[in-house]
C-alpha angles and dihedrals in degrees: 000000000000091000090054091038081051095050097051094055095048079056097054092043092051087059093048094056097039087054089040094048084043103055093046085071113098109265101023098100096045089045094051096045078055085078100064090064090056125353094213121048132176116231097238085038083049112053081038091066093031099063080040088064109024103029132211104026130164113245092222090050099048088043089055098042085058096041084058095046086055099048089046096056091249093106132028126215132210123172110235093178121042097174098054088031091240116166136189123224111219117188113238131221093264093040085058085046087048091039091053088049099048087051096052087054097051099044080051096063100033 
């Protein structure tokens, strides 16, 4: 029982340190607060209102900072155009726990 108590926490602490050194990384922040605004957003709807907000990114950053939050479990994606490979990011449950986070923090230093 101790040893699978003890695996599970080295899991979870895993996790903890792959979101934490992932959202270390430029871009991840401001990709994941766009998500308060909608909490589906399509990729081309999304880089739009990106650069409206942020400014001046680079394309190749931002792709990998969601790629991350997906393969994290922060955001979810569903292809919605096969032909012209287009996918929708959808905010998770625990994207929308680690969002509300972020923003108590930052609300506590401004």
């Amino acid at each position: 029982m101790v040893l699978i108590l003890s695996v599970i926490s080295d899991l979870k602490n895993k996790k903890t340190m792959q979101m934490l050194d992932a959202f270390e990384k430029s871009k991840s922040v401001e990709v994941l607060l766009m998500f308060q605004k909608k909490t589906t957003w399509r990729t081309t709807d999304l880089l739009h209102e990106f650069k409206n907000e942020f400014g001046k990114f680079s394309y190749n950053t931002i792709r990998s900072r969601i790629d991350s939050l997906v393969e994290l479990g922060v955001l979810e994606a569903k292809v919605y155009d096969e032909s012209r490979n287009l996918e929708e990011y959808t905010i998770t449950k625990l994207g929308k726990d680690v969002t509300e986070r972020f923003v108590a923090l930052i609300q506590l230093f401004k």
